[in-house]
VOFIFI-784991 format. One line per field, with one value per residue (C-alpha): x, y, z; residue in three letters. Coordinates in nm, 3 decimals. Example, Ala and Ser with C-alpha at 12.3 -4.5 7.8 and 13.67 -1.06 7.14 Angstrom:
// residues 2
X	[1.230/1.367]
Y	[-0.450/-0.106]
Z	[0.780/0.714]
code	[ALA/SER]
This chain:
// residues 231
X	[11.360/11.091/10.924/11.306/11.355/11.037/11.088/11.452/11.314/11.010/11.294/11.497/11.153/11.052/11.431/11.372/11.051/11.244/11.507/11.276/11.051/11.309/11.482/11.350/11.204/11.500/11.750/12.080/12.283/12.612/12.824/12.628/12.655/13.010/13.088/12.879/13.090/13.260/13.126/12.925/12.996/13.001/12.726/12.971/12.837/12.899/12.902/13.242/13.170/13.139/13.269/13.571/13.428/13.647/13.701/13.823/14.157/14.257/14.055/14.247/14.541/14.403/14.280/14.599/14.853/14.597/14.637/15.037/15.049/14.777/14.989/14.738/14.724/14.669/14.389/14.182/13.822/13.779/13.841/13.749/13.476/13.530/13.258/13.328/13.508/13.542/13.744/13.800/13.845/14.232/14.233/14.289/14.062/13.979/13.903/13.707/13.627/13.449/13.605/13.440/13.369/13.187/13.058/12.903/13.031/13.204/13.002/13.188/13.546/13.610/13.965/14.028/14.331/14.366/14.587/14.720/14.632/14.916/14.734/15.024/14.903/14.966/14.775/14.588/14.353/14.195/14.291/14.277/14.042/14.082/13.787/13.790/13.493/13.391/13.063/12.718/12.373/12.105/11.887/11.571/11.402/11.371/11.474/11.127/11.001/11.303/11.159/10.811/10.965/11.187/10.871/11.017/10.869/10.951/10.897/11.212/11.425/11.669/11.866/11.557/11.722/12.027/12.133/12.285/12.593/12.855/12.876/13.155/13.067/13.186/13.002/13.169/13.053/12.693/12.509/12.260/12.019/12.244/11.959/11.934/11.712/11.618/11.378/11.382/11.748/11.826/12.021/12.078/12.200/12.017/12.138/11.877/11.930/11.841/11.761/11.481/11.508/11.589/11.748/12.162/12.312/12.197/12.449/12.371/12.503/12.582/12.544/12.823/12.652/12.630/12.332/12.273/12.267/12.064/11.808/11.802/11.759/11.470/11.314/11.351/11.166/10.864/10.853/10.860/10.557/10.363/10.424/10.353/10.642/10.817/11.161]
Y	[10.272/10.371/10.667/10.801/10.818/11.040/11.225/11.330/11.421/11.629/11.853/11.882/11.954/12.227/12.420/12.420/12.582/12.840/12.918/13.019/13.222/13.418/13.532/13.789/13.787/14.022/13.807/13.631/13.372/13.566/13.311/13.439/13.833/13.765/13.636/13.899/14.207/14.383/14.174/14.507/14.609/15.011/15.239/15.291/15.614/15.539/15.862/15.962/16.337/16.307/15.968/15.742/15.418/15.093/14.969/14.598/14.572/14.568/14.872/15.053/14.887/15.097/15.379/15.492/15.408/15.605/15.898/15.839/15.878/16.191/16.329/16.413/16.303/15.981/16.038/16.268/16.197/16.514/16.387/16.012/15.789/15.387/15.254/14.913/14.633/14.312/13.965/13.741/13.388/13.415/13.669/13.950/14.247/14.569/14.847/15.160/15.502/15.819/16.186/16.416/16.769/16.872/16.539/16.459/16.210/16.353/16.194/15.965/16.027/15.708/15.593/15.190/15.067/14.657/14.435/14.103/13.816/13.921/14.270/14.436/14.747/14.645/14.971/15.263/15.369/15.746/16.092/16.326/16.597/16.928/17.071/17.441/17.460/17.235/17.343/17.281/17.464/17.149/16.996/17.191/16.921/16.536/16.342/16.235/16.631/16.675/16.415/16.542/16.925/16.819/16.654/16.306/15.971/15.768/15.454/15.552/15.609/15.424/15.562/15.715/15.605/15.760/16.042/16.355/16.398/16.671/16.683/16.831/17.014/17.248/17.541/17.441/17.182/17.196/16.939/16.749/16.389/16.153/15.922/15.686/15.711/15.426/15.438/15.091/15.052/15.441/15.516/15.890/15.992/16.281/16.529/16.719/16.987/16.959/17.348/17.360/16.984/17.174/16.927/17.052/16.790/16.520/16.213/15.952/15.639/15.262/14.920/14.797/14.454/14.331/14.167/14.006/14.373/14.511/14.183/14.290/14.653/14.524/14.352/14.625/14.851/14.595/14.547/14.886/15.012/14.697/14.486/14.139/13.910/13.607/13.526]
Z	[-6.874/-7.161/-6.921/-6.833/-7.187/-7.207/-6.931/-7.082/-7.451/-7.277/-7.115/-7.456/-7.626/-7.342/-7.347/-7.745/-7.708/-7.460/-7.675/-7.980/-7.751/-7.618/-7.983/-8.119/-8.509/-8.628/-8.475/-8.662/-8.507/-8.407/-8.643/-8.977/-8.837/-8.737/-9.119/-9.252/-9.103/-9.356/-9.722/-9.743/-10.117/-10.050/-10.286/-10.557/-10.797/-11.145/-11.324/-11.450/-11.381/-10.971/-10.892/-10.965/-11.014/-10.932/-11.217/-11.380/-11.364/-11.717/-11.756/-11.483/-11.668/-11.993/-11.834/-11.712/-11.982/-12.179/-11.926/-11.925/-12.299/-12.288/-12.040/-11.763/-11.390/-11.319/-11.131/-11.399/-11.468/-11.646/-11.968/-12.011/-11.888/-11.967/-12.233/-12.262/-12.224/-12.429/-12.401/-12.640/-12.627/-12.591/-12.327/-12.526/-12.392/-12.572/-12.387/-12.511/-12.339/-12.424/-12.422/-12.208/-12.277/-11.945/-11.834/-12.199/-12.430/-12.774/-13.037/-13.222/-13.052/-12.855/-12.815/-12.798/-12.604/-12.669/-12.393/-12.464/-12.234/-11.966/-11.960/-12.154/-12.391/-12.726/-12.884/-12.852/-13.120/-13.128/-13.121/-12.815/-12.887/-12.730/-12.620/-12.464/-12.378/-12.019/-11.906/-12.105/-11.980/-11.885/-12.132/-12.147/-12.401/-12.358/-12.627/-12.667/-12.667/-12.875/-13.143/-13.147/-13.223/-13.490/-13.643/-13.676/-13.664/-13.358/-13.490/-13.745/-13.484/-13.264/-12.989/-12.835/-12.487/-12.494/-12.337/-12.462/-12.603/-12.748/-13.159/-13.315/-13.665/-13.878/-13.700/-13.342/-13.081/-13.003/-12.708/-12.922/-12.898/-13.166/-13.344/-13.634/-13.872/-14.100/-14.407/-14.600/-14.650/-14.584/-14.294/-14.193/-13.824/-13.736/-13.437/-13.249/-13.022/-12.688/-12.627/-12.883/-13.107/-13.404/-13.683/-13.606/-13.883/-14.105/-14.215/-14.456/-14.364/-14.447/-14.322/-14.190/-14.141/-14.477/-14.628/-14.253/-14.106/-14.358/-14.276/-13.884/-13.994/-14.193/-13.964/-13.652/-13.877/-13.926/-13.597/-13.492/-13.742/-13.642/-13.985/-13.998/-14.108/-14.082/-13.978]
code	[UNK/UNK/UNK/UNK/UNK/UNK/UNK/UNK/UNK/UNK/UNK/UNK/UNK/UNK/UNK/UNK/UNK/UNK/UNK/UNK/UNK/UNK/UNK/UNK/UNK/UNK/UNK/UNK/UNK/UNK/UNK/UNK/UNK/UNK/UNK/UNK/UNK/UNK/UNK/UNK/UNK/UNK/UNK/UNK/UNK/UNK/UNK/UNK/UNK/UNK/UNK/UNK/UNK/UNK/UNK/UNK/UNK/UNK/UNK/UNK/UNK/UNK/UNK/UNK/UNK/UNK/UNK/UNK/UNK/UNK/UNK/UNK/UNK/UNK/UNK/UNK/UNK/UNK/UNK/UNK/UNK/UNK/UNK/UNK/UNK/UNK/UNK/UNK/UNK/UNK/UNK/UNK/UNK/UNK/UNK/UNK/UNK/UNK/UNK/UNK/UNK/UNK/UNK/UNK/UNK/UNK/UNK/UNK/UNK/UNK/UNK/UNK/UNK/UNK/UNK/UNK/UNK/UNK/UNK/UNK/UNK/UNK/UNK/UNK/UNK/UNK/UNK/UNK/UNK/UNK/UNK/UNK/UNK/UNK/UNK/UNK/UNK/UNK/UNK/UNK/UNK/UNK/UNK/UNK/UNK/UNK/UNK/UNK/UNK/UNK/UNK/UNK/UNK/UNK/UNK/UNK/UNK/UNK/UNK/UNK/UNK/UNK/UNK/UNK/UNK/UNK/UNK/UNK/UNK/UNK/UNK/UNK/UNK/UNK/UNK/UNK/UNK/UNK/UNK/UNK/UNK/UNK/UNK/UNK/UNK/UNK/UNK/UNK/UNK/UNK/UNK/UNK/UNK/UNK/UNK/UNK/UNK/UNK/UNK/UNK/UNK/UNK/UNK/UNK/UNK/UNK/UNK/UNK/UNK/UNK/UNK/UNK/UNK/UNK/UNK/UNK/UNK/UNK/UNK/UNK/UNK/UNK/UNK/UNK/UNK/UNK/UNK/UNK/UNK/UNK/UNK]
């Protein structure tokens, strides 16, 4: 009895052995390939200029009642690009976007459209700008390159890793590098161009953050100039 026993786990053992000779290193079992066909997530390109991204629904909710009230086609992507989108804890989402003006963000124009928890617009906050002008000639400066021609201090600046974007001024629109300047408690957005990083406009601004933003101001400064301090 014991040796037919042996004799009948020696064959399992040997058409084991077989079976994992014979598949090749690449292989899958056909069940996990079969389940696998068609999960592919296809290469979705996220830039609002070339693509049209899929999007959450309640942004697609708030991208075209935005359109609707605009009155362009629902399928533009000329003139908006989605920034962000936020939920609160009662399902309330706020949805912002950027104009465009030739693929670039307007500086400072966003629009905000807020849904209620059903995904109902409740209200749409910004004003269409009307740019004539759609096409912008390339960067020839980096923002860093930018920086150094201006003369500024890096270490004073934040928004070193954006990209460019379109300002609006009194002289016209101009494509610029947006930064923040901070000097102790001084805050002052400067706008470099990105043909040549000459200074375009200087803004003095505020905290918005109270004493607690002011303190995180503070302390981004320190660290950025290599201070020693305490939190």
């Amino acid at each position: 009895m014991l040796g037919a026993r042996l004799r009948v786990c020696s064959l399992l053992l040997a058409s084991l052995v077989v079976a994992c000779a014979a598949a090749k290193p690449g292989d899958e079992p056909a069940s996990r390939a079969a389940a696998g066909k068609g999960t592919e997530s296809p290469d979705v390109e996220i830039d609002g200029r070339d693509a049209s991204p899929v999007l959450d629904p309640r942004a697609q909710i708030a991208l075209s009642a935005l359109l609707a009230a605009w009155d362009l086609p629902p399928d533009d992507r000329e003139h908006l690009a989605l920034r962000d989108l936020d939920r609160d804890d009662i399902g309330h989402a706020r949805v912002s976007f950027d104009q465009l003006s030739g693929g670039y963000p307007v500086y400072g124009q966003q629009v905000l459209v807020n849904l209620d928890d059903q995904g109902r617009v409740i209200a749409i906050n910004g004003r269409r700008v009307a740019m004539t002008q759609r096409s912008w000639a390339p960067p020839q400066l980096s923002v860093a390159a930018a920086i150094e021609a201006a003369g500024l201090d890096p270490s004073t600046l934040r928004g070193a890793d954006a990209g460019a974007v379109v300002y609006l001024s009194r002289g016209g629109a101009e494509l610029v590098y947006a930064l923040e300047r901070y000097d102790g408690l001084r805050r002052t957005f400067v706008f470099l161009s990105v043909a040549d990083g000459h200074i375009v406009d200087e803004l003095e601004g505020t905290y918005s953050g109270g004493i607690i933003g002011q303190a995180d101001a503070s302390r981004w400064q320190r660290t950025q100039r290599g201070w020693n301090w305490t939190s």
